[in-house]
C-alpha positions as CSV (number, residue, x, y, z in Angstrom):
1,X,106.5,20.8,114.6
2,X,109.2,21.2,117.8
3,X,108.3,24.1,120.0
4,X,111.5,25.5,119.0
5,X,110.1,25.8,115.1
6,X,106.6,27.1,116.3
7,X,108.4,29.6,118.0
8,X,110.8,30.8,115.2
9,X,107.4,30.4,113.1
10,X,105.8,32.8,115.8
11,X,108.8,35.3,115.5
12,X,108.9,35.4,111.7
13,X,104.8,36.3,111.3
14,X,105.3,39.1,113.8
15,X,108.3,40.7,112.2
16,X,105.7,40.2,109.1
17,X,103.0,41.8,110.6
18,X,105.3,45.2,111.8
19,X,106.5,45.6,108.7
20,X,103.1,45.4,107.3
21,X,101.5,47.9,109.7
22,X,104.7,50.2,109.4
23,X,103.6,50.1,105.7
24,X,100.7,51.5,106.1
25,X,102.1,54.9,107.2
26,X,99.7,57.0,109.5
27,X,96.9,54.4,109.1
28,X,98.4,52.3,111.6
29,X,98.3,55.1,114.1
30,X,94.4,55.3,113.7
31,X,91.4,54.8,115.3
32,X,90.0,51.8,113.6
33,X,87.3,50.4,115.4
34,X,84.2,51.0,116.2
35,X,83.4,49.8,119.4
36,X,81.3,50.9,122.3
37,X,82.9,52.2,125.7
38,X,82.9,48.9,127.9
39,X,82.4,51.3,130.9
40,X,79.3,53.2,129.8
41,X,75.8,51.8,129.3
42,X,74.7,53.9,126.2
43,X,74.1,57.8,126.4
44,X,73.6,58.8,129.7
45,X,70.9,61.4,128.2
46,X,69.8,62.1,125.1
47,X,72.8,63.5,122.6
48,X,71.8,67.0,121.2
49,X,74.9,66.4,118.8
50,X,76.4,63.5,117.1
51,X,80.1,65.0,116.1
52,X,82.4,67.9,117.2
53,X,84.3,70.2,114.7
54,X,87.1,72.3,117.2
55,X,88.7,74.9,114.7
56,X,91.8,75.5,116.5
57,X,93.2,78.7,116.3
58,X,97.0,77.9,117.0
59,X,99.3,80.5,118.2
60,X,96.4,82.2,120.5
61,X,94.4,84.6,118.8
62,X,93.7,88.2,120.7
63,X,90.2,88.2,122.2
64,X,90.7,92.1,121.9
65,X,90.8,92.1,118.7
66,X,88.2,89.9,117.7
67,X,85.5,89.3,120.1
68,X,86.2,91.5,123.0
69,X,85.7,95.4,122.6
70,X,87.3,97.6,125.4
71,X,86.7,101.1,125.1
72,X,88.9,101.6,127.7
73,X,92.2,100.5,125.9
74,X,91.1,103.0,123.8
75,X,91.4,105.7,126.4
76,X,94.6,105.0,127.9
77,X,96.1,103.4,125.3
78,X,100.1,103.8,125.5
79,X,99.4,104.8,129.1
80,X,101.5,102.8,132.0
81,X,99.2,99.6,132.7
82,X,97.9,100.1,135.8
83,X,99.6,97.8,138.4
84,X,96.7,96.5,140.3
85,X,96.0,94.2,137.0
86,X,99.4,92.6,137.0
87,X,101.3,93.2,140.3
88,X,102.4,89.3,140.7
89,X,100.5,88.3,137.9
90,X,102.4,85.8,135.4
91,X,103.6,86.9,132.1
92,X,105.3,85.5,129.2
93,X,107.8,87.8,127.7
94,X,106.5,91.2,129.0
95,X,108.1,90.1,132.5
96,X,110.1,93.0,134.1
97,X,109.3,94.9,131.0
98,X,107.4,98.3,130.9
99,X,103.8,97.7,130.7
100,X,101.6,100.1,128.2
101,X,98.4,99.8,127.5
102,X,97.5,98.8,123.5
103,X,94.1,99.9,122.1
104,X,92.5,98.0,120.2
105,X,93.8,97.6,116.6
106,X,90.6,97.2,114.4
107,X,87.6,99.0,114.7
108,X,83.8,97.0,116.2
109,X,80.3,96.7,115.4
110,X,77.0,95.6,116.2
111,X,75.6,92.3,114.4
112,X,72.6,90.4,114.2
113,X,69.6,91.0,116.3
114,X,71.4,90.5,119.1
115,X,73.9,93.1,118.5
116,X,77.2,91.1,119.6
117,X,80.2,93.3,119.5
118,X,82.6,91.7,116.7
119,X,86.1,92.9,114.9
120,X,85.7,94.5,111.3
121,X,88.5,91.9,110.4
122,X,85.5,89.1,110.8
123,X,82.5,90.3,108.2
124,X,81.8,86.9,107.5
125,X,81.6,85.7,111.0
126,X,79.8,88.3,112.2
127,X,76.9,87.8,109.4
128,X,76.4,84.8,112.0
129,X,76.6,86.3,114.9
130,X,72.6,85.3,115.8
131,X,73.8,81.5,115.0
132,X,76.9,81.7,117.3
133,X,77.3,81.7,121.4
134,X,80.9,83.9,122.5
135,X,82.0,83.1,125.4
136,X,84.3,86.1,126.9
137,X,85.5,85.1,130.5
138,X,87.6,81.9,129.2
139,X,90.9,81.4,131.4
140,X,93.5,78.4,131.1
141,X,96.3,77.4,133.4
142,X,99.4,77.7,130.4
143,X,101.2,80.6,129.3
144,X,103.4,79.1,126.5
145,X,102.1,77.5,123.4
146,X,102.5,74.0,123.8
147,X,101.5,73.2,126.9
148,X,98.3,75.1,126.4
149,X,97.7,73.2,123.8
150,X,98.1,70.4,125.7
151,X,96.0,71.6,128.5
152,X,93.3,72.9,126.0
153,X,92.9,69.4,124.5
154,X,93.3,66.5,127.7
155,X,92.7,68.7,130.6
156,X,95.7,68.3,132.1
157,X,99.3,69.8,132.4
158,X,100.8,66.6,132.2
159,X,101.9,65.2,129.1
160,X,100.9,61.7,127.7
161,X,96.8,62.2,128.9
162,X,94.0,61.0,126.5
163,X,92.8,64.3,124.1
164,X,89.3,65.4,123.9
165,X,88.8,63.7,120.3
166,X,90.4,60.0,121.8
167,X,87.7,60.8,124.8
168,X,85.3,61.7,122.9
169,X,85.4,58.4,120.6
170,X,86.3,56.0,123.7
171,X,83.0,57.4,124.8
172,X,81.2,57.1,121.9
173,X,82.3,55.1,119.2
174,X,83.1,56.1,115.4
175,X,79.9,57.4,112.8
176,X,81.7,55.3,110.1
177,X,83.1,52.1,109.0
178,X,85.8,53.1,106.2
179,X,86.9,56.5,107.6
180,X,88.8,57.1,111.1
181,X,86.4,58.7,113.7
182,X,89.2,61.3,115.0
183,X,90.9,63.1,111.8
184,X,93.0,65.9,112.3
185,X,94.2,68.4,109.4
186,X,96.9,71.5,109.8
187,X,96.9,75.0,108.0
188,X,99.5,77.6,108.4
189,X,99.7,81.3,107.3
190,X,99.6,84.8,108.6
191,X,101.8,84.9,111.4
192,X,104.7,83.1,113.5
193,X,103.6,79.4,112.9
194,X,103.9,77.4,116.6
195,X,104.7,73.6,115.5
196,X,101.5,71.1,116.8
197,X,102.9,68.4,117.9
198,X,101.0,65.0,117.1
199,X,101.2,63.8,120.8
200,X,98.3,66.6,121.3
201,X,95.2,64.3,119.7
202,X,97.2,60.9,121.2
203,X,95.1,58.6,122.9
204,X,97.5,58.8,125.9
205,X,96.7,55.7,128.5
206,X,93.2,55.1,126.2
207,X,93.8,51.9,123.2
208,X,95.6,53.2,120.8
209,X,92.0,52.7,118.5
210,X,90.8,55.8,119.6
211,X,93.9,57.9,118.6
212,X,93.2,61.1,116.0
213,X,94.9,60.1,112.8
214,X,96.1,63.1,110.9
215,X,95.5,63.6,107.0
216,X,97.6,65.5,104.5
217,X,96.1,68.7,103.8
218,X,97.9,68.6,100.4
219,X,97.7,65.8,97.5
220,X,96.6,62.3,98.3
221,X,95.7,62.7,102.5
222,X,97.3,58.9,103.0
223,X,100.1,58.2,101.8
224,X,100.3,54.2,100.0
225,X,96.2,54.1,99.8
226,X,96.1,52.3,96.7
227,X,97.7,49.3,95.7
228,X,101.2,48.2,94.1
229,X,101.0,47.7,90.2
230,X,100.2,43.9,90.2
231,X,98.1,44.1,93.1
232,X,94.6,43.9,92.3
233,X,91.7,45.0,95.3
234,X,90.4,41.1,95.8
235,X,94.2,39.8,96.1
236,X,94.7,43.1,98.9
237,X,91.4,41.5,100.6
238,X,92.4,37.6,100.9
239,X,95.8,39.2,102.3
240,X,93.9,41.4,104.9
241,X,91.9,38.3,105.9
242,X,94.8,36.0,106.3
243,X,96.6,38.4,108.5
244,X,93.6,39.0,110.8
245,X,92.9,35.2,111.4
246,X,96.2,34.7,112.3
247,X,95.8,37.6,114.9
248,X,92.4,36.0,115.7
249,X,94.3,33.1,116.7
250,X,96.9,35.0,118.7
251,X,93.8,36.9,120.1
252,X,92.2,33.5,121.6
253,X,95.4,32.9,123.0
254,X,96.5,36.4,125.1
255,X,94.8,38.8,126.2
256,X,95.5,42.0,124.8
257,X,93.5,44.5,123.5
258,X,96.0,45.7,121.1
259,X,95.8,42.6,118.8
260,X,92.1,43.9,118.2
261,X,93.2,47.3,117.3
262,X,95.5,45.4,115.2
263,X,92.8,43.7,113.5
264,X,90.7,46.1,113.0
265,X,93.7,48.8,111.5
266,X,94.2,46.1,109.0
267,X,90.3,45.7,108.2
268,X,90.0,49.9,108.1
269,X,92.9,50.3,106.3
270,X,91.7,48.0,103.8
271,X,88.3,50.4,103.5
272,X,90.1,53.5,103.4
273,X,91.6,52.0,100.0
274,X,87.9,52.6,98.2
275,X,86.8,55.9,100.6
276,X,90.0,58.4,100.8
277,X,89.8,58.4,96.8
278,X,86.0,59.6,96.7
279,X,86.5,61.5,100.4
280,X,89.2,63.5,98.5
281,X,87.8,63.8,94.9
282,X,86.3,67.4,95.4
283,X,85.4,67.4,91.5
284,X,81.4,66.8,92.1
285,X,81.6,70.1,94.4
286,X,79.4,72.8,92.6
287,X,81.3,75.6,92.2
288,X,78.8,77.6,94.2
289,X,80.3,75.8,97.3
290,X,83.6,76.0,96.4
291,X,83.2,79.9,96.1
292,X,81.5,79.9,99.4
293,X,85.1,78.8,101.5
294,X,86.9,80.4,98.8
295,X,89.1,77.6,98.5
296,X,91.4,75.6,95.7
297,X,91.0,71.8,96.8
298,X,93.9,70.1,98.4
299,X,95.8,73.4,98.2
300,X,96.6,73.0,101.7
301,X,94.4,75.9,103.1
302,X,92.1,76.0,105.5
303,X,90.2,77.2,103.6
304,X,90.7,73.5,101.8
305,X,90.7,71.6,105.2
306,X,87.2,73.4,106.3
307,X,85.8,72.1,102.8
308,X,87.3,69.0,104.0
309,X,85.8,68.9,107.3
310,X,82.4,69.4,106.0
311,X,82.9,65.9,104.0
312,X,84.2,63.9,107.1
313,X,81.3,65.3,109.0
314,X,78.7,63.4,106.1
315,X,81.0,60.4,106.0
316,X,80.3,59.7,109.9
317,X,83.5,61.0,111.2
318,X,82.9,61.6,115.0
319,X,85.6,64.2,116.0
320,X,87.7,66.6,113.2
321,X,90.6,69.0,114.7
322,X,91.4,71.6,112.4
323,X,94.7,73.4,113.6
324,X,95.6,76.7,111.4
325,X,98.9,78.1,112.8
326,X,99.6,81.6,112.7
327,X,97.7,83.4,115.2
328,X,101.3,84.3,117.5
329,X,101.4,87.9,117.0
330,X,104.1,89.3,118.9
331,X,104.7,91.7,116.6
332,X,102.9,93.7,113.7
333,X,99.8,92.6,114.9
334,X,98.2,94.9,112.2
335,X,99.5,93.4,109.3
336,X,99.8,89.7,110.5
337,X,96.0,89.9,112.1
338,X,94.4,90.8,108.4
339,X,96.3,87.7,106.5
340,X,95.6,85.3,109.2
341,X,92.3,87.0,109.8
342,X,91.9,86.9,106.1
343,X,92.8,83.1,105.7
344,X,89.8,81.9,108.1
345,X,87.3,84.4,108.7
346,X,84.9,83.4,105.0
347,X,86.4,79.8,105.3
348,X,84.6,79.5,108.8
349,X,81.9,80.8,108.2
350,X,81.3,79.0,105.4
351,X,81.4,75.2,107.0
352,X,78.8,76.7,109.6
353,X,76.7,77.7,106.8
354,X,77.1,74.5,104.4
355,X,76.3,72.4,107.7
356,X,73.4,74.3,108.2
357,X,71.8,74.1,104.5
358,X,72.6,70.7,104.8
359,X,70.7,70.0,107.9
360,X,73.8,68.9,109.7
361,X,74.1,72.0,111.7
362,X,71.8,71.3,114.4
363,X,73.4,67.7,115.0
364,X,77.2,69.3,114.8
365,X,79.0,71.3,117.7
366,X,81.3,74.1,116.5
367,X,84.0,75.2,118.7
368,X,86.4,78.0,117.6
369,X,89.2,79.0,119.3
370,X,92.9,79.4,120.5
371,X,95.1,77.4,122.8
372,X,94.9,81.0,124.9
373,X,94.0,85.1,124.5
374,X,96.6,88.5,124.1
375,X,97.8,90.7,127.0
376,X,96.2,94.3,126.7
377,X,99.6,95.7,127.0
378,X,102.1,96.0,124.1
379,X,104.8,94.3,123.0
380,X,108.1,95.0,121.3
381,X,110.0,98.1,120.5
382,X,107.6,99.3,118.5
383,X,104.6,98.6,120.8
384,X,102.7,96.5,117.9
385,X,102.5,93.2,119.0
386,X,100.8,91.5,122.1
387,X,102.4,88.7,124.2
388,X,100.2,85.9,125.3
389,X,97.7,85.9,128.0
390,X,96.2,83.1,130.5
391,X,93.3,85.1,132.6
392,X,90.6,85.8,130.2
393,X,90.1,85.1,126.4
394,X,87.3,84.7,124.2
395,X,85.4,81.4,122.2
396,X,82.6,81.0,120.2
397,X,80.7,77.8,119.7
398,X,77.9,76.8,117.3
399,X,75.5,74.4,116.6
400,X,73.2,71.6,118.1
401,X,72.4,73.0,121.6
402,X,73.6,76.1,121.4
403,X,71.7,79.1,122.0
404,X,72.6,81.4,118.9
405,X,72.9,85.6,119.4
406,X,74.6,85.0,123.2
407,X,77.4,86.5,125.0
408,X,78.0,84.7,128.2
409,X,80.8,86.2,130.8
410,X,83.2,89.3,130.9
411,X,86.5,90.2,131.1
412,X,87.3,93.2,133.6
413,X,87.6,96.7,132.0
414,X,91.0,96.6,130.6
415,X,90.5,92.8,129.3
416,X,93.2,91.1,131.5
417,X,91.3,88.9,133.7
418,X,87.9,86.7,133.3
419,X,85.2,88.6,135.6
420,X,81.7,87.5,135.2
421,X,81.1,83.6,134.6
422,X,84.8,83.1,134.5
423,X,84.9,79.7,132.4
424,X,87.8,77.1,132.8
425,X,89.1,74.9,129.7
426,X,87.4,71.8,132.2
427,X,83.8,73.5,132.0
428,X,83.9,74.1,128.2
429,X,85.1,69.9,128.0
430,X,82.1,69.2,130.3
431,X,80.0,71.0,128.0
432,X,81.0,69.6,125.0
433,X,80.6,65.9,126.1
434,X,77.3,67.4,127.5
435,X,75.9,68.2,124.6
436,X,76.9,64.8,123.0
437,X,74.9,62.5,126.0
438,X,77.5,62.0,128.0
439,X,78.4,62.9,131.6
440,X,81.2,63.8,132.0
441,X,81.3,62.3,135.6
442,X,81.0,59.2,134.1
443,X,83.4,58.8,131.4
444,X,86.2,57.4,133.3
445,X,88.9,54.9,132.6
446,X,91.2,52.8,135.1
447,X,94.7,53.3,134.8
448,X,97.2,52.6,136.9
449,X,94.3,52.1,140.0
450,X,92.7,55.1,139.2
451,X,89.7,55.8,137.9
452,X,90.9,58.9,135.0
453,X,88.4,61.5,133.2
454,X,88.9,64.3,130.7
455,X,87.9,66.7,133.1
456,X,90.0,65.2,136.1
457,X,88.1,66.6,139.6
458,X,86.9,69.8,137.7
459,X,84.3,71.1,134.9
460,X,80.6,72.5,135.5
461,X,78.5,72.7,132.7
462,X,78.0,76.2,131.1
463,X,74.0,76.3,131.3
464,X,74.2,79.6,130.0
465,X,74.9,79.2,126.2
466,X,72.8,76.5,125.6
467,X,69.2,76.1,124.0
């Protein structure tokens, strides 16, 4: 064959093989291998957890209304803000406005033996409050929803970093061989909904392997993942195979990492075809369970996705994002905070408790959380709302390694600012890869001469909410 045929031959099987992989829909964004980080040389110590579950509250929910109870918003509430708070201080939509202090809008109580202050609006929550660490002096460096987000999941400000769940799997690897080991699913409901955008669980300058790949939270999560009438599972295999030797033999001729994340999308995607069906068919859940997160299957809920989280978790999935979007509460905070509140509070508690009488609780880390807090100051003509807030805001995690019953850190008197233990977005990332045997000193990839980490130049381990 003239080199001018092998090279129209050449050109023709990789139109072939886009059009193929475009085929595939999200699946050919995934993380589809499961390698091990060529930079690392096992866990650096031994792994108190094996996967991470980040329920992310989108749209910033108010740490004053939920885990952070200040009797003295109570006591000046519609009062002038005093100034020494926010004299130069940043703020969103409140700047140049007049600044009055907003009680808080729920009543608090005491739960558990350890007696951790928690909203009314969270009963089932706070029937865990021995099993859960709040952390109440978190701060960030982004006061509008997107590029906290952004900050909250890669460390960084800039756009186009690695997230924590591409990190976490670079580092790591994936728990299973016919399910991505980064899934992401989205809920909305009870408030303004902020869009996510996908680029916030990229894999940035990491292979594209280790990118999150989002299911659909409604019907069939892939779309295409089963075969064509006519096309039976053993002809799908000999096609799969075919493909991947001829990327084999364009593999042993350049050098380029992609063509094994090629391979290995092809190989997964193939899997996925037997596990998505049985991942999604929720019909062997008792309905004791299913009345414990209150859901409807493949409703689209979260209460649906945290159902759904629990299952990834048994099927080896290594990192699952759940974003629920409607925690921007501007305005009638009252009414929006008890639907949204409503929506997640049994659903939430209900995946910590299912993991636990499972015995996957103690080998699972549980972060919950927004992107950032609420001012302490109203918002709006009718002073209902709260704008959002950067300098302190509150977390809770759960789990393997953490020290249940615990409140580490403070915000000041009137909740604007972090006070005692102030804890940065880098600390809780060095935490979390903590607690899964990695230092986070060590996870580093070279780009561009550089020698990159989730945490950048930053992070300390938060000693004080862990076993």
């Amino acid at each position: 064959m003239s080199s001018l045929s092998n090279y129209i031959t050449e050109i023709n099987r990789r139109s072939f093989l886009k059009k193929s992989l475009s085929s595939l829909g999200t699946l050919a964004l995934g993380d589809l291998l499961s390698g091990e980080n060529p930079n690392q040389d096992g866990l650096h110590h031994p792994a108190k957890v094996k996967r991470i579950i980040h329920l992310c509250m989108a749209g910033g929910p108010s740490h004053l209304e939920t885990f952070d109870y200040k009797p003295a918003l109570e006591s000046h509430h519609g009062q002038a803000m005093p100034e020494s708070f926010t004299a130069g201080e940043q703020i969103a939509q409140l700047q140049d406005k007049e600044l009055k202090v907003k009680g808080p809008t729920f009543p608090f109580a005491r739960h558990g033996k350890s007696g951790i202050e928690i909203t009314d609006r969270f009963p089932h929550i706070a029937s865990l409050a021995d099993e859960i660490a709040v952390v109440r002096s978190m701060f960030t460096e982004q006061i509008n929803h997107d590029p906290a987000h952004t900050f909250m999941n890669t460390g960084s400000i800039i756009p186009g970093r690695p997230s924590m769940g591409a990190w976490t799997h670079y580092g790591l690897g994936s728990l299973s061989n016919d399910l991505p080991g980064y899934v992401v699913l989205t809920s909305h409901g009870g408030g303004q909904g902020q869009p996510i955008s996908a680029r916030q669980w990229n894999n940035g300058f990491l292979p594209s392997k280790h990118q999150g790949v989002e299911l659909r939270s409604e019907g069939d999560p892939v779309y295409y993942v089963g075969n064509p009438d006519g096309i039976s599972r053993s002809s799908q295999g000999d096609l799969v195979e075919t493909i991947n030797s001829l990327n084999n033999h364009l593999a042993s001729n350049r050098h380029d990492p992609e063509i094994a994340t090629r391979i290995a999308q092809y190989e997964l995607a193939f899997q996925m075809q037997a596990s998505v069906p049985d991942l999604a068919d929720f019909s062997r859940e008792p309905k004791n369970v299913l009345d414990l997160y209150g859901c409807t299957p493949g409703d689209g809920s979260y209460a649906s996705n945290c159902l759904m989280a629990r299952r990834l978790a048994e099927r080896g999935v290594r990192f699952i994002q759940l974003y629920h979007r409607g925690w921007d509460h501007h305005g009638s905070l009252e009414k929006n905070f008890k639907t949204t509140s409503g929506l997640t509070d049994q659903p939430t508690a209900a995946l910590i408790k299912d993991l636990k009488m499972r015995g996957m609780l103690d080998d699972t880390l549980i972060i919950w959380g927004g992107e950032f807090g609420r001012t302490p100051m109203s918002q709006g003509a009718a002073g209902d709302g709260r704008d959002h807030h950067i300098k302190g805001f509150s977390i809770f995690l759960a789990g393997g390694g953490i020290k249940g019953g615990t409140v580490y850190g403070s915000t000041d008197e009137f909740g604007y600012a972090a006070e005692e233990n102030p804890t940065a977005v880098h600390d809780l990332h060095a935490t979390m890869l903590h607690l899964l045997g990695i230092d986070h000193k060590r996870l580093t990839y070279r780009f561009q001469g550089r020698d990159f980490r989730l945490t950048d130049v930053h992070g300390h381990i938060v000693d004080g909410i862990l076993a």
